[in-house]
N, C-alpha and C positions, 0 to 999 in steps of 0.2 A: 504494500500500500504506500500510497505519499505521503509523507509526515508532514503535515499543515501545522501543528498546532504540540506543544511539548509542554509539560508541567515535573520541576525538577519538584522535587518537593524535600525541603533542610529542615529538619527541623531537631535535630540535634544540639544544636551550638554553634555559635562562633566561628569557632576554629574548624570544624567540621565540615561548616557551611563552604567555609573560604580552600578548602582542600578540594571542592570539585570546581573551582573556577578553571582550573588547566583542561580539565576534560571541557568543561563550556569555553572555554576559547574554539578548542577545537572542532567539536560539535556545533558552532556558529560558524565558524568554515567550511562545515560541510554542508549545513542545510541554512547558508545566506538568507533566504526570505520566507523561513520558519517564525511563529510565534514561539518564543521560548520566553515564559514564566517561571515564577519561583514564588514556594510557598515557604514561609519562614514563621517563627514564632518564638523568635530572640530580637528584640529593635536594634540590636548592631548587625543581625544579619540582616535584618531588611536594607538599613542603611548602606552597608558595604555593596548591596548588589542595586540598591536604585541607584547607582554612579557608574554601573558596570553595562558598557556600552553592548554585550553580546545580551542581555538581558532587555526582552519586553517589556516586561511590568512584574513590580514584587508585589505579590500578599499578604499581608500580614494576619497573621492569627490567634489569638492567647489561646493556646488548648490547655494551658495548664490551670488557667483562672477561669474562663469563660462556660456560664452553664454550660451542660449537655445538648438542650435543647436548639440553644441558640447554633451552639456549635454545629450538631447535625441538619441543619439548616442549612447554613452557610455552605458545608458538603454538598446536600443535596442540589444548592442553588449552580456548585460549580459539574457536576455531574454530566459528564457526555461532551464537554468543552472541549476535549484534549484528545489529540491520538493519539498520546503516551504519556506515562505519568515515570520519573523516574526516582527511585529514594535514594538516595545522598547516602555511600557509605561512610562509618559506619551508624546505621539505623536498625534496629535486631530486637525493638519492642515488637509486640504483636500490635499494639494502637498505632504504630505505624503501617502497616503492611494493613490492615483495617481500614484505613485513612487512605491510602491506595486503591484498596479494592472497591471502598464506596463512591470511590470517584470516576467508575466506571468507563475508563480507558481502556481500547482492545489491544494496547501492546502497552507492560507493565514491567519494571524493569526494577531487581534488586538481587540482592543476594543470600544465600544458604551461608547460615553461620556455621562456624565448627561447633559451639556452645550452646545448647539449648536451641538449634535450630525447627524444632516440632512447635514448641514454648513459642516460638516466635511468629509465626503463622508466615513462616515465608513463603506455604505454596498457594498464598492470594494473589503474588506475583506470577504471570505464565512466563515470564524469560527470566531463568534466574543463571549466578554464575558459583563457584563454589569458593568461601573464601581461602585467601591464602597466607600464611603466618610473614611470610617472608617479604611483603609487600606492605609498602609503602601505602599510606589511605590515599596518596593524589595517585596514584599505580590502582587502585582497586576500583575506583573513580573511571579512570582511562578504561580497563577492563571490562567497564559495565556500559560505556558508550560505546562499544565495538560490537555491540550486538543491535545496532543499527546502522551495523557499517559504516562506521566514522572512521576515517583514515588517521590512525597517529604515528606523527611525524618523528624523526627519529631525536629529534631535541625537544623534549617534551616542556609546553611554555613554565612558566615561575608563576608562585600565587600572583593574585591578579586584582591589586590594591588600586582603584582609583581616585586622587584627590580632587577636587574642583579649588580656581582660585580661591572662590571665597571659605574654602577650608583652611586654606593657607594664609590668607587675611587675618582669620579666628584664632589661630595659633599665635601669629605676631601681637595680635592684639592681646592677647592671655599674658606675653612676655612682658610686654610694655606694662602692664597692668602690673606686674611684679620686680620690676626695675632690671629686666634679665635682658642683655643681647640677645642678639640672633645668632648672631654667631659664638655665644657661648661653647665651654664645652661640656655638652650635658651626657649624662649617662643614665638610660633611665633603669628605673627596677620593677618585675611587677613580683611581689614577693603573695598575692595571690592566688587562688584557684577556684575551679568550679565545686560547688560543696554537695552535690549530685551525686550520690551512689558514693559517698563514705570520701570523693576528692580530698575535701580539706587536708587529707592523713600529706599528698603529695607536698606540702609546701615547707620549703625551708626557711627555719626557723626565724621567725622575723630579730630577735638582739643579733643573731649572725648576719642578719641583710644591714644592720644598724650598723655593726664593728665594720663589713665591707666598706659602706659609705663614709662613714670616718678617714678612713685610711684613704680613699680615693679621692678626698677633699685634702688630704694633708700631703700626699703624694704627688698629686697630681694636679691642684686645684682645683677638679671635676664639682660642677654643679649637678646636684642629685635629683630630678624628675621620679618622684611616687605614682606612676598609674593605677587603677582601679577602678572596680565600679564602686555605687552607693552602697552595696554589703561589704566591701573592704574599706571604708574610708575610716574605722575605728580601726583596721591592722595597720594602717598607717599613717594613724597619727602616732598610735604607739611606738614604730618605727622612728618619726619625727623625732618623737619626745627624747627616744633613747639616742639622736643622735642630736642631741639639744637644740633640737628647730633647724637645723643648718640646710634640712631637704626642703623643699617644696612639694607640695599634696596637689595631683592634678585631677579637679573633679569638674570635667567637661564633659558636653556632645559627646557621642561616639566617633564621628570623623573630624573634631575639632579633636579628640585626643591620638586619633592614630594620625593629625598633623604636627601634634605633638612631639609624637615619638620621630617623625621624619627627624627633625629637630637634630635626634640623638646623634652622636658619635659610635653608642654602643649600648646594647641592650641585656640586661641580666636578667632573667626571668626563670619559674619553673615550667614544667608544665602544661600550659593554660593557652586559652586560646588567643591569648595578646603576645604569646613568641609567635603563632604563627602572622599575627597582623604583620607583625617587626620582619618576619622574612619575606612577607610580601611588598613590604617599603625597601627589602632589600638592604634591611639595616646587619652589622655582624652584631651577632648575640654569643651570650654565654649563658648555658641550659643546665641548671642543677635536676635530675631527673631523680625519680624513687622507684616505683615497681613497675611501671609501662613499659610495654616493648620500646625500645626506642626506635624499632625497624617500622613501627607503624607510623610515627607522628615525628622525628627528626624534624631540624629547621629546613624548609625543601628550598632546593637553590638557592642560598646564601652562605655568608661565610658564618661558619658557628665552632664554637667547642661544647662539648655536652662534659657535664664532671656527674660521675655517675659511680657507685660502687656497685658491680657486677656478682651480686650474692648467690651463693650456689640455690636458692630459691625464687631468686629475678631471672626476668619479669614474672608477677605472680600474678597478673591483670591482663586478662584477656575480655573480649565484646560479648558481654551478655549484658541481662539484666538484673545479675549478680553483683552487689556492690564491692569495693573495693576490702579486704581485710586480711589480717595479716595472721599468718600459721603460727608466729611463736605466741607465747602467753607472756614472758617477760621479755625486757627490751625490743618493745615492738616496733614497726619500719623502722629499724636500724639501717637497712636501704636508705636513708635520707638524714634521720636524726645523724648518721656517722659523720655526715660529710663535715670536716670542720673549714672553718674558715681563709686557712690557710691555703687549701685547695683552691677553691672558688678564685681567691686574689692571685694564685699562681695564674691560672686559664685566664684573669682579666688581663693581668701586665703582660701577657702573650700576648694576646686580640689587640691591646695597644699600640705593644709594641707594631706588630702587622699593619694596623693605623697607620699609622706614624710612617712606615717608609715611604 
């Protein structure tokens, strides 16, 4: 059949969202004067993708807030729109693949998990693919448009961040507002996470992100940028505090803060879906990781170091709907609580260094 009309449907997260822009690059290359929509239900993923010129029109949706009723309405209103609906790896609830099937596209597009793939109602999808451990999510993304015969090219595009001036207007004017240059040298942190299925556990320890900053202020001069959303903005004042006000707290817009981060020199973060914002700015980051494959979520084309302690038990997280938890009883993710500080500031004066030439 000819594919008129495409519905990606993100509704994961963030970072998740922003991991299938390379396959939508490509997939807008192949089918030029396709509608391709997106259904999202994170406002930074709406955001990110109404700037993203291979994208028709974003959706927005609260499924997590918004009655039932109203919700399946809204379903039923979008019903028979689409000649494809595709879910955004990784998505491995059953209310997504639900949320698919109601939307009643004749060519459905997802994948069989290795975890709980029954649990997950993946056979409401008729094209599915199987996943794979050793793949990359912008790789499992590519692998799920190839079942519409979209051609991928052998340099597979980079996340696919786009600013508008006046995002960049927003950000200068944020600086001014705080007596900061532009040309500062800032480094930002997002010390961070999604707190969804037990997350939180990944984040390194915010007095260790506090002693980094310190040192990278007395080192260095570096000016310190705190990102976050409105649920972290009390992990980082704390932060602040312990480093006696010296950082600055950025509680902006979504695309007024990843104009932000453009800003950066260098980005620290765990985790979370604002390292991938930062490797879609193309910024070099430094990755404290804890029990995640790293083969899944890596900074994708950019420069990065990841400091990770590789525990005969890591990665212990894999895509279900199993939240994250840890097998020992005492000193639990020691995956992350180990990493001390000293590490982290080794891989930053590296990445500067690298700066620097």
């Amino acid at each position: 059949m000819k594919i008129r009309s495409i519905l990606i449907v993100a509704l994961s997260g963030i970072g998740d969202a922003l991991m299938f822009s390379p396959a939508l690059r490509l997939l807008r290359e192949s089918l030029p004067d396709a509608r391709i929509d997106m259904l999202c239900m994170y406002k930074g993923a709406e955001e990110l993708y109404s700037r993203n010129p291979d994208i028709s029109h974003v959706l927005y949706w609260d499924f997590l807030h918004f009655p039932i009723r109203r919700t399946l309405k809204f379903l039923i209103g979008l019903r028979g729109q689409y000649d494809v609906t595709i879910s955004v790896y990784p998505q491995n609830r059953w209310q997504y693949n639900i949320i698919c099937f109601l939307l009643g596209s004749p060519i459905r597009l997802g994948h069989k998990y290795n975890h709980y793939a029954w649990r997950s109602l993946y056979f409401l999808n008729n094209r599915t693919i199987q996943e794979r451990d050793e793949l990359h999510n912008v790789e499992e993304n590519l692998e799920l448009v190839k079942l519409l015969n979209v051609h991928l090219t052998k340099k597979t595009p980079p996340l696919q961040v786009h600013l508008t001036p006046q995002d960049y207007r927003n950000a200068i004017i944020w600086l001014e507002t705080h007596n900061l240059p532009p040309n500062g040298f800032f480094i930002g942190f997002h010390a961070g996470s999604a707190e969804l299925k037990n997350h939180s556990k990944r984040r390194w320890a915010p007095e260790k992100y506090a002693s980094l900053g310190k040192r990278l202020i007395e080192h260095y001069n570096a000016t310190i940028l705190l990102f976050g959303g409105p649920d972290e903005l009390e992990l980082n004042r704390n932060i602040n505090n312990a480093m006696n006000g010296m950082a600055y707290i950025v509680q902006t817009p979504f695309m007024t803060t990843a104009a932000l981060m453009k800003q950066c020199a260098l980005f620290v973060c765990n985790d979370t879906g604002l390292m991938h914002v930062a490797a879609g700015l193309q910024l070099p980051i430094v990755t404290i990781f804890a029990y995640t494959n790293p083969m899944y979520v890596y900074p994708w084309k950019t420069q990065y170091l990841m400091v990770r302690h590789p525990l005969e038990c890591s990665p212990c997280f894999y895509y279900s709907p199993r939240p994250a938890r840890c097998r020992w009883k005492e000193d639990q993710y020691r995956c992350i609580t180990h990493i001390d500080v000293d590490e982290v500031w080794e891989a930053v004066t590296h990445m500067i260094s690298q700066i620097r030439k």
